[in-house]
N, C-alpha and C positions, 0 to 999 in steps of 0.2 A: 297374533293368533295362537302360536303356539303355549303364550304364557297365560292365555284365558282357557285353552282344552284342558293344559293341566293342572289351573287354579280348580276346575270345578271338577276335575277326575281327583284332586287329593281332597273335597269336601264329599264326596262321594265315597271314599272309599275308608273313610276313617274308622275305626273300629268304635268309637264312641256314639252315645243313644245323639240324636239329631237335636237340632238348637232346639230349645224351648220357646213359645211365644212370649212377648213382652207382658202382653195383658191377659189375665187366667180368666176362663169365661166359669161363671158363678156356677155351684154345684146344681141350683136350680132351676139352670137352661141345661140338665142334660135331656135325651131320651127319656121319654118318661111311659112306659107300656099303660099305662092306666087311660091318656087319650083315648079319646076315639078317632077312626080314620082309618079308613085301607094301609096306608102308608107305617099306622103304630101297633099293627097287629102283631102281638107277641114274638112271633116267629117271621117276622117280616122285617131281611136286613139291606131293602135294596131288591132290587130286578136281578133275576138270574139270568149269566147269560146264556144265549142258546146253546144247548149242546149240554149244557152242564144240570138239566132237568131231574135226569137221571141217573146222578151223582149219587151214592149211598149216604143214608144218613146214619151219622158214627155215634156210635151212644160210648160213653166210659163213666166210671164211679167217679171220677173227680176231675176239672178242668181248669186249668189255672192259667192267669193272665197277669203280667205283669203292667203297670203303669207307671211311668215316670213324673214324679213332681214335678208339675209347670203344665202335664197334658191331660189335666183332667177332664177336659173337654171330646179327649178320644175314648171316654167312656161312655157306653149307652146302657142302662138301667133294665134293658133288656137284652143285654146278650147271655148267652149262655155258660157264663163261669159260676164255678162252686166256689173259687176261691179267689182273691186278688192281689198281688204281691204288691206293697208301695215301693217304688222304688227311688230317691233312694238316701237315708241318713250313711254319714262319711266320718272318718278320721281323720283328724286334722294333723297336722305335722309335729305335735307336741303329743300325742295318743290321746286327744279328746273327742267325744261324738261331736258330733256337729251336723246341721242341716237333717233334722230330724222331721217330716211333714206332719202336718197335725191330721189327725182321726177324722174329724170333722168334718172334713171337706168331702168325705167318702161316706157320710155317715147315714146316707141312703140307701149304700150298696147292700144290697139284700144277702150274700154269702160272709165269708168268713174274710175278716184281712188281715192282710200280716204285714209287719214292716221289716224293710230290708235295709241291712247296714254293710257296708261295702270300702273293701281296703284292698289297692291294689298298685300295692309299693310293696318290696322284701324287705327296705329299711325300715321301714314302717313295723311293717307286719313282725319283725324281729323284737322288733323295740315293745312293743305292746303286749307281748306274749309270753314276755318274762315272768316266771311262775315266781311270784313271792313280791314283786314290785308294786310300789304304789301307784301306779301308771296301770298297770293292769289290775289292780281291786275297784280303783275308780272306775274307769273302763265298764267291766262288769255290774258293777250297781248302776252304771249311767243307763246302759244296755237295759237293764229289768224295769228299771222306771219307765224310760220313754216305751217300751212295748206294753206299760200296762193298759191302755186305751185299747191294745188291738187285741186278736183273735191269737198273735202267734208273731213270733221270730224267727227271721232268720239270716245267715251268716252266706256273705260270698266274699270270701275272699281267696281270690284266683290268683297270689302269687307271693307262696311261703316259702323260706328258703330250707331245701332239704333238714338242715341239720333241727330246725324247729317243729319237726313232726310230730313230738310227744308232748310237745307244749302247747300244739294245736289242740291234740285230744282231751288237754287238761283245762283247757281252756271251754270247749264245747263240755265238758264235764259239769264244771262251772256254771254256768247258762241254764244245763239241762237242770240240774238241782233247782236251780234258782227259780226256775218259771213255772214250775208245779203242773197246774192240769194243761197250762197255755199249753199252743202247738209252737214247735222246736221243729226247725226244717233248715239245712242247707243247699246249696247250689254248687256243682260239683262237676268239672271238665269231664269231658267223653274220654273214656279208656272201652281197648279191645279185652287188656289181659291185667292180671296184678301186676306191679310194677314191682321193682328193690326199690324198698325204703322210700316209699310214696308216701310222701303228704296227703294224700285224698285217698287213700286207701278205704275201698267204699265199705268190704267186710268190718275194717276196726271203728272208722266211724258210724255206721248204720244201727248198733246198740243204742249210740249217742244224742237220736233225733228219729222225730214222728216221722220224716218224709225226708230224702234224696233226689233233689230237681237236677236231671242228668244232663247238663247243655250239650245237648247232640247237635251242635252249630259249630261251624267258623272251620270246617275241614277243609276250606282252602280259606284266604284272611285277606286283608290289601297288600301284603306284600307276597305274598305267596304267586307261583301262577296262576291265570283264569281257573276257575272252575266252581264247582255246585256248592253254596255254603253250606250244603247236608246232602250228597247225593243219596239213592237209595240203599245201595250194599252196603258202604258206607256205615249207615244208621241203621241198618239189618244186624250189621257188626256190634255195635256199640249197645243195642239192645239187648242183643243176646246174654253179652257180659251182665248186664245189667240186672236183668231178669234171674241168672243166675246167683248173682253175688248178693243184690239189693233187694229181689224179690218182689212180685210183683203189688203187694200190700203198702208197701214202704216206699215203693217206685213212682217218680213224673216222667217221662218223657218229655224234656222240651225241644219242641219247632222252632225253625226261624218264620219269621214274619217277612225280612229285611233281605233283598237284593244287594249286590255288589257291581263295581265297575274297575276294569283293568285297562289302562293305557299299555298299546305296544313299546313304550321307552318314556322314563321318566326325566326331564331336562333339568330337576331341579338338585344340583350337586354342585359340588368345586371342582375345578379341574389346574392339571397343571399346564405350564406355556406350552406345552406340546401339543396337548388336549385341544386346548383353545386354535391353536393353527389348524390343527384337524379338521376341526370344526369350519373352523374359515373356509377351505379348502375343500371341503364336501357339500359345503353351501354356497358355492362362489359367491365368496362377499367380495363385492369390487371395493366397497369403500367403508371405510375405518372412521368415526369421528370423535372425539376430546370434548370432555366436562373436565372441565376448569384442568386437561393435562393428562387426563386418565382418559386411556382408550375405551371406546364401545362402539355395538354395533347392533345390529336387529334382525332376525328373519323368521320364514315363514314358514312351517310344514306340518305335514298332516302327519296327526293320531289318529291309529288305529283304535277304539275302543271294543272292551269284550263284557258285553252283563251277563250276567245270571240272578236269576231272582225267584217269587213265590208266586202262584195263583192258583187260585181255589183247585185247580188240577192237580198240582203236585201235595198241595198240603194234604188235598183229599187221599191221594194216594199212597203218602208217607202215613196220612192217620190210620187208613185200611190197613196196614200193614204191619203198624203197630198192635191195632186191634185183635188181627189174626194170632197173633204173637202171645196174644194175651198178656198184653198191659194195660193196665185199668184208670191209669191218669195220664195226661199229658199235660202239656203248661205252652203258655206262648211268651218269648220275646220280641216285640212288647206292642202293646197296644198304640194304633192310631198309624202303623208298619200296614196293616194288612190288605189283603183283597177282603174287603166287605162283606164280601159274597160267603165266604168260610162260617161264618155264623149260623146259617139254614141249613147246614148239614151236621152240627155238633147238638149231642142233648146230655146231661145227666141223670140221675133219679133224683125228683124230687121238686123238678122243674116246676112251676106254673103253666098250667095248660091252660 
């Protein structure tokens, strides 16, 4: 019992986007607003539940949505994004692109997309950012090619090691020359204040690129204790700064879409013969039994589990407040996460009515 609660509390809790389907359903069974039918009415994303009638509906200049290669099918053709992030081409362990999504498959989505390329190793990230190497020229031209189908690029990579901070900038430099009118956008951890010697220093990189997606997520994580993966002060915080430094023109705000789950103790470790008697002894194991010589044994107890998660209540609420605030974009990680319902309350200019 206990190794089945915390098989599916450590799939639950992982920081990574959720498995992808085996079979990708065709770009031409998505959503399609052009039907006809109660059910494909433009603004129609699902029954509202009661209570939430009188939800405000959030308007901002631009709303972005992240989608993960493999879930194309959690896109609907009528929700209300300006923009679409693909998520997501990678670096391979030799500093090559790799797993680039093709245009194509999206190439109904009526806003703007951009492709996203993602590296989140420091050996890595060290290694590629070498200003003068042929690993990083390649790199860069690989970068400009695969983004010319889209609308825009852009860069997350969430974990540079300090001393590579100028090679970072030299690196987005790079990129920014390279892609001319395209949009140049990165993705960039929640800070309250400037840091020393911050790799994401949002003033030095913000010259660098059209748009700053602020991940205001993961303020508590799976390993952290329970709590809100954006509570509201929180993300009040993290705005403030933002608005400040990034400005509200150049600024996304992103939301979680994505819930968490905490087990009160986690079983899965090593321990030493002490540990293990411990254990014996706190669970009266009466009896001991041998594979082929080697001791085991089994037992049974309860986890405590603790969620927190999103519904159209908090998002609403976290949007309101951004809105108040006067931010003009926000962004979601990631599509096909959400309460469904979120869609009937967001508009931007320029919408199909």
């Amino acid at each position: 019992m206990v190794f089945l609660l915390c098989f599916f509390l450590t799939l639950f809790s992982c920081a990574s986007a959720p498995g992808l389907p085996d079979n990708e359903k065709p770009a031409e069974d998505w959503g399609n607003p052009e039907k006809s039918g109660e059910e494909n009415e433009y603004f129609s994303y699902g029954k509202i539940p009661e209570g939430a009638e009188n939800l405000p509906v959030l308007h901002f200049t631009e709303i972005w949505g992240y989608l993960v290669a493999g879930r194309e099918q959690a896109l609907k053709l009528n929700y209300p994004l300006s923009d679409l992030v693909y998520f997501g081409a990678e670096i391979d362990i030799y500093g090559k692109l790799t797993g680039v999504p093709s245009q194509q498959k999206l190439s109904r989505f009526p806003g703007r997309l951009h492709l996203v390329v993602a590296c989140n190793s420091r050996s890595l990230a060290h290694f590629i950012l070498e200003p003068g190497s042929a690993v990083r020229r390649q790199l860069v031209t690989d970068l400009l090619a695969a983004s010319e189908p889209y609308d825009g690029l852009q860069i997350d990579f969430e974990l540079i090691p300090a001393k590579d901070g100028d090679n970072f900038l030299s690196f987005l430099e790079e990129l920014r020359n390279g892609l001319g009118d395209r949009m140049f956008t990165i993705a960039l951890p929640a800070r309250f204040k400037t840091l020393r010697d911050d790799v994401f220093d949002y003033e030095k990189i913000k010259p660098l690129v059209d748009r700053i997606f602020v991940m205001a997520y993961d303020e508590h994580w799976s390993t952290s204790e329970p709590g809100s993966i954006a509570s509201l002060d929180w993300c009040r915080s993290v705005a403030e700064y933002a608005l400040e430094t990034v400005g509200p023109e150049k600024l996304i705000m992103g939301l979680p879409f994505y819930g968490r789950t905490w087990g009160s103790f986690n079983p899965f470790r090593a321990y030493f013969h002490s540990g293990i008697e411990r254990i014996k002894s706190e669970n009266t194991i009466a009896e001991v039994s041998r594979e082929n010589g080697i001791p085991t044994f089994s037992y049974e107890t309860t986890v405590k589990v603790t969620v927190y998660y999103e519904d159209i209540y908090s998002l609403s609420l976290r949007g309101s407040m951004y809105r108040d605030m006067g931010v003009k974009s926000i962004g979601f990680w990631s599509l096909g996460q959400e309460d469904s319902n979120i869609w009937n309350f967001l508009r931007f200019p320029g919408m199909e009515q």
